[in-house]
TORKOL-4160 file (C-alpha; in steps of 0.2 Angstrom, whole numbers, padded with zeros to 4 digits, m for minus):
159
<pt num="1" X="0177" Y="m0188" Z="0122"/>
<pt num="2" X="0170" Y="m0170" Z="0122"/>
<pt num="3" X="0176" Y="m0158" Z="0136"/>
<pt num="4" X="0167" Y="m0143" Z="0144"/>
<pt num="5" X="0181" Y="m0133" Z="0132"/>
<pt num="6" X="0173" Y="m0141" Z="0118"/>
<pt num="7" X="0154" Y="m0138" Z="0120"/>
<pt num="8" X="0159" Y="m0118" Z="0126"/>
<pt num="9" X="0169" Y="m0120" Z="0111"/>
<pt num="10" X="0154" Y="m0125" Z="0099"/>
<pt num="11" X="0140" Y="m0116" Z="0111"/>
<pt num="12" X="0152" Y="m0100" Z="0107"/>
<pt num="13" X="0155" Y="m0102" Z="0086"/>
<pt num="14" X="0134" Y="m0102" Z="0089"/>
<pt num="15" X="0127" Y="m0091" Z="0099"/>
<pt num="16" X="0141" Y="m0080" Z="0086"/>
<pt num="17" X="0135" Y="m0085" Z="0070"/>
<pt num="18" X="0117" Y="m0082" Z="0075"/>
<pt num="19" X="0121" Y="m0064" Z="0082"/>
<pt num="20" X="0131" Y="m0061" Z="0065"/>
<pt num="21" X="0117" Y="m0069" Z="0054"/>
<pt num="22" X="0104" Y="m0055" Z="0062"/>
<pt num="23" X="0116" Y="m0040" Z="0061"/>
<pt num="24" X="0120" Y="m0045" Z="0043"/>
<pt num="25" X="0103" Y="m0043" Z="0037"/>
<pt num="26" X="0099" Y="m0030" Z="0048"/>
<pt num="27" X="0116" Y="m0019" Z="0041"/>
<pt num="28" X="0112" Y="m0025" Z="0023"/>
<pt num="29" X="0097" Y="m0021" Z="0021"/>
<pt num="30" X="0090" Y="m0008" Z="0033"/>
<pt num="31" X="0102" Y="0001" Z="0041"/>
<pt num="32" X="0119" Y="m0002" Z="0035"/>
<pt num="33" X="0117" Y="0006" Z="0018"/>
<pt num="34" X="0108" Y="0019" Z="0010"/>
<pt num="35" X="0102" Y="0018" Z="m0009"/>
<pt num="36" X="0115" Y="0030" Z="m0016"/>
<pt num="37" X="0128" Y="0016" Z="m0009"/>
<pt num="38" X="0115" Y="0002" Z="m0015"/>
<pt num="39" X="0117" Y="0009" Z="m0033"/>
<pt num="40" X="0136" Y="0015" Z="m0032"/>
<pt num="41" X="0145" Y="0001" Z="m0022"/>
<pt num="42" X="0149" Y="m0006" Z="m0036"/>
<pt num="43" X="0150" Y="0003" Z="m0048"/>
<pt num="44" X="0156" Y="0002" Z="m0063"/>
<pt num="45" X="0146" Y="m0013" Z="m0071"/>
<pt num="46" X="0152" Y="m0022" Z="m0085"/>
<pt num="47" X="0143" Y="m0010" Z="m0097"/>
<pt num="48" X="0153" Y="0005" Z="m0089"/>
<pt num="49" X="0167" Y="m0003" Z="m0092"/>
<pt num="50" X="0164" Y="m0007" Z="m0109"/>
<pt num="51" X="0161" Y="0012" Z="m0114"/>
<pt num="52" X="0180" Y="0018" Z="m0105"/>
<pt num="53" X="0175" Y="0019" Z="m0086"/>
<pt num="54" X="0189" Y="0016" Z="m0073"/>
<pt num="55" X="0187" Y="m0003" Z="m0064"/>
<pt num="56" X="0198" Y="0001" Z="m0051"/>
<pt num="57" X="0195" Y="0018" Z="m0044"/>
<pt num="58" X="0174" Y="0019" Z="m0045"/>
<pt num="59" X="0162" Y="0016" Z="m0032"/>
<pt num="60" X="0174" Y="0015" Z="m0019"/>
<pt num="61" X="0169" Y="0029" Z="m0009"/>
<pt num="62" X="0151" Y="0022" Z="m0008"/>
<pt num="63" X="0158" Y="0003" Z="m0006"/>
<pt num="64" X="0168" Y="0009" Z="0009"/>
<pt num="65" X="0153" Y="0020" Z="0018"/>
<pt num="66" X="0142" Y="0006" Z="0017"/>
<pt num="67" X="0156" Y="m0005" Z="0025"/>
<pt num="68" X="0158" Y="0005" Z="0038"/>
<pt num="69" X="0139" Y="0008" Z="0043"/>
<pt num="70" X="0135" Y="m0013" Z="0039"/>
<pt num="71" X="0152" Y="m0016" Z="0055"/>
<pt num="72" X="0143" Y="m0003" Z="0064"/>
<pt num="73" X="0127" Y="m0013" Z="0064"/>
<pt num="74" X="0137" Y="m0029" Z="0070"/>
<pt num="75" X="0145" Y="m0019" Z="0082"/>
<pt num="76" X="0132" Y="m0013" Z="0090"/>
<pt num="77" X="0122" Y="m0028" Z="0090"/>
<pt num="78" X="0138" Y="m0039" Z="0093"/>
<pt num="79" X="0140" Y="m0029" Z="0111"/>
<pt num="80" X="0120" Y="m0031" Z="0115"/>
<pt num="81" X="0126" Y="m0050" Z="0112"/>
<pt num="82" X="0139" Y="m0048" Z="0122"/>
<pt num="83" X="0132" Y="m0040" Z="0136"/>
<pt num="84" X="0120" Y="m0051" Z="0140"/>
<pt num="85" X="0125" Y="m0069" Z="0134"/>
<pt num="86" X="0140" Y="m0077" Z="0142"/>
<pt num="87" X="0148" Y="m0074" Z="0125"/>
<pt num="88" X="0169" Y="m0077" Z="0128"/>
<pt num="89" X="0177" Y="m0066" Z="0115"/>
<pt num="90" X="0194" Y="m0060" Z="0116"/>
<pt num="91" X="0200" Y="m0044" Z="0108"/>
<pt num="92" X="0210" Y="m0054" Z="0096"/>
<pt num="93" X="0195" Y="m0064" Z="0090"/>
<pt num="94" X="0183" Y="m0048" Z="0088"/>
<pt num="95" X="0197" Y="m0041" Z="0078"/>
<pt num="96" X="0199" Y="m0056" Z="0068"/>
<pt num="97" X="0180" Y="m0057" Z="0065"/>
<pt num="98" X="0178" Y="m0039" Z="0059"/>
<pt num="99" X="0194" Y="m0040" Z="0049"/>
<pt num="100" X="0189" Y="m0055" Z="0038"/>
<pt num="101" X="0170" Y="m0045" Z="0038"/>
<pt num="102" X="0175" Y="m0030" Z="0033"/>
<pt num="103" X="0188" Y="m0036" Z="0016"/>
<pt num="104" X="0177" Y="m0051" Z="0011"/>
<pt num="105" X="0162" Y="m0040" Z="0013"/>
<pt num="106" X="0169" Y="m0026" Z="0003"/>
<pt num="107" X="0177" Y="m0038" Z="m0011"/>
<pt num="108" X="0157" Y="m0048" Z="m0011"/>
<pt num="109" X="0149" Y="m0030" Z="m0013"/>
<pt num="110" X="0162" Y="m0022" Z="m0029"/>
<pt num="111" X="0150" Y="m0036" Z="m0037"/>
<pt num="112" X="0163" Y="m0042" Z="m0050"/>
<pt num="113" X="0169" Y="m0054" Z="m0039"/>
<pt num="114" X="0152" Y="m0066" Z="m0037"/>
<pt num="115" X="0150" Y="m0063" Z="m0056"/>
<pt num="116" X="0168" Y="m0070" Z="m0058"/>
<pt num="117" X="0166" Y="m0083" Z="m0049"/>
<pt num="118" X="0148" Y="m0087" Z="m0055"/>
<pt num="119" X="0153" Y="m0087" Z="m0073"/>
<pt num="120" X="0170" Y="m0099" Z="m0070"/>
<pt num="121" X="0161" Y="m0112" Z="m0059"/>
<pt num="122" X="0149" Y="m0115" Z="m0075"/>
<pt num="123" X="0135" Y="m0105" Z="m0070"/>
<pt num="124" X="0133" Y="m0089" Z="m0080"/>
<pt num="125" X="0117" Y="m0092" Z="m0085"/>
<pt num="126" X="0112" Y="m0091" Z="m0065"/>
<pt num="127" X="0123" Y="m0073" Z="m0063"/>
<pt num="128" X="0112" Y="m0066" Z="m0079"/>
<pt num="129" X="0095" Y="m0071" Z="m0069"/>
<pt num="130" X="0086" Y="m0058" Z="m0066"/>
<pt num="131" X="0067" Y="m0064" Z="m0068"/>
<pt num="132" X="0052" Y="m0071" Z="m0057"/>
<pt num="133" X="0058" Y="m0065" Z="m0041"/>
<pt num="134" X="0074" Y="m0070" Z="m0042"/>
<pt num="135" X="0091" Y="m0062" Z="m0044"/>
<pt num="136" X="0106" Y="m0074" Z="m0047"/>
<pt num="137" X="0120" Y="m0060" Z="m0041"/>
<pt num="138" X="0109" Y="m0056" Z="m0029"/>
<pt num="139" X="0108" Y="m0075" Z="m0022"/>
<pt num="140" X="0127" Y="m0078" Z="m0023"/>
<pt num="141" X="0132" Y="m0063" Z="m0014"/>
<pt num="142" X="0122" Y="m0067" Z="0000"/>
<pt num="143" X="0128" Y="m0086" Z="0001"/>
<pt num="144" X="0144" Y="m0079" Z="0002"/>
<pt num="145" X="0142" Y="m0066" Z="0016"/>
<pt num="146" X="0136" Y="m0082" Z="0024"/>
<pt num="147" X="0153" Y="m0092" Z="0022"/>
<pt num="148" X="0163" Y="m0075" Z="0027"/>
<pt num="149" X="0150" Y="m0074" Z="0042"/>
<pt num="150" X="0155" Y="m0093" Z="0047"/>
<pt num="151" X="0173" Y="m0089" Z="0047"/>
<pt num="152" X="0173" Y="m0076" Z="0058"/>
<pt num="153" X="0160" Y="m0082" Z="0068"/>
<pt num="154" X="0172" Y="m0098" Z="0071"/>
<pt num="155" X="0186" Y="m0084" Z="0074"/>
<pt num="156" X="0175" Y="m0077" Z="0087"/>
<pt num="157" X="0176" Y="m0095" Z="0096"/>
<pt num="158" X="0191" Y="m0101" Z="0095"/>
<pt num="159" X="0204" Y="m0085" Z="0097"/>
């Protein structure tokens, strides 16, 4: 039988996962990151790499900026939420929430990662698309702020 806990529980991971949804897209593509981030977050490609550049040390001075001004977004339209829906987060969930944001999110955006994983579960072909409107890296990196969204939104309702 489902309790009163239960559907605040699921009303909660909701009302969460929508608010996140918005101020994803609103802090990925308008104003959580500027085009000098957009270009250097995740640097260097493979090509880069290829000719001697360093995979470890580049790009993460413009990764970490847009991190930060992408949380900034959610934290400012994470308190609107908050502020006017009868939204019950704890401390301990918000800070979850952010924490798993804030490492998948800047893993997801070095862009080796998606291109990884794209290429070892049999679609490298899809990670190399680039053509009629569609971008493969591009697709996948979004699916996957998607899942890291969910987990923290779950975080937000059940901590």
């Amino acid at each position: 039988m489902t309790t009163i806990d239960d559907l605040t529980t699921l009303t909660t991971f909701a009302a969460s996962w929508a608010v996140l949804h918005v101020a994803h897209h609103l802090g990925d593509h308008i104003t959580g990151q500027t085009d000098r981030q957009a270009e250097h977050k995740g640097a260097p490609l493979p090509e880069e790499v290829e000719t001697g550049a360093k995979a470890r040390h580049s790009g993460w001075a413009a990764n970490l900026a847009h991190i930060a001004q992408y949380h900034l977004t959610l934290l400012v339209l994470g308190g609107l939420a908050w502020l006017v829906l009868p939204l019950r987060w704890s401390p301990a969930g918000v800070a979850a929430a952010l924490m798993v944001s804030a490492v998948t999110h800047a893993l997801l955006d070095r862009k080796w990662p998606v291109r990884w994983l794209l290429e070892h579960t049999g679609s490298p072909a899809f990670a190399a698309l680039n053509s009629g409107g569609l971008n493969g890296m591009y697709l996948a990196d979004q699916a996957l702020h998607g899942l890291a969204l969910g987990v923290s939104a779950a975080l937000l309702a059940v901590l």
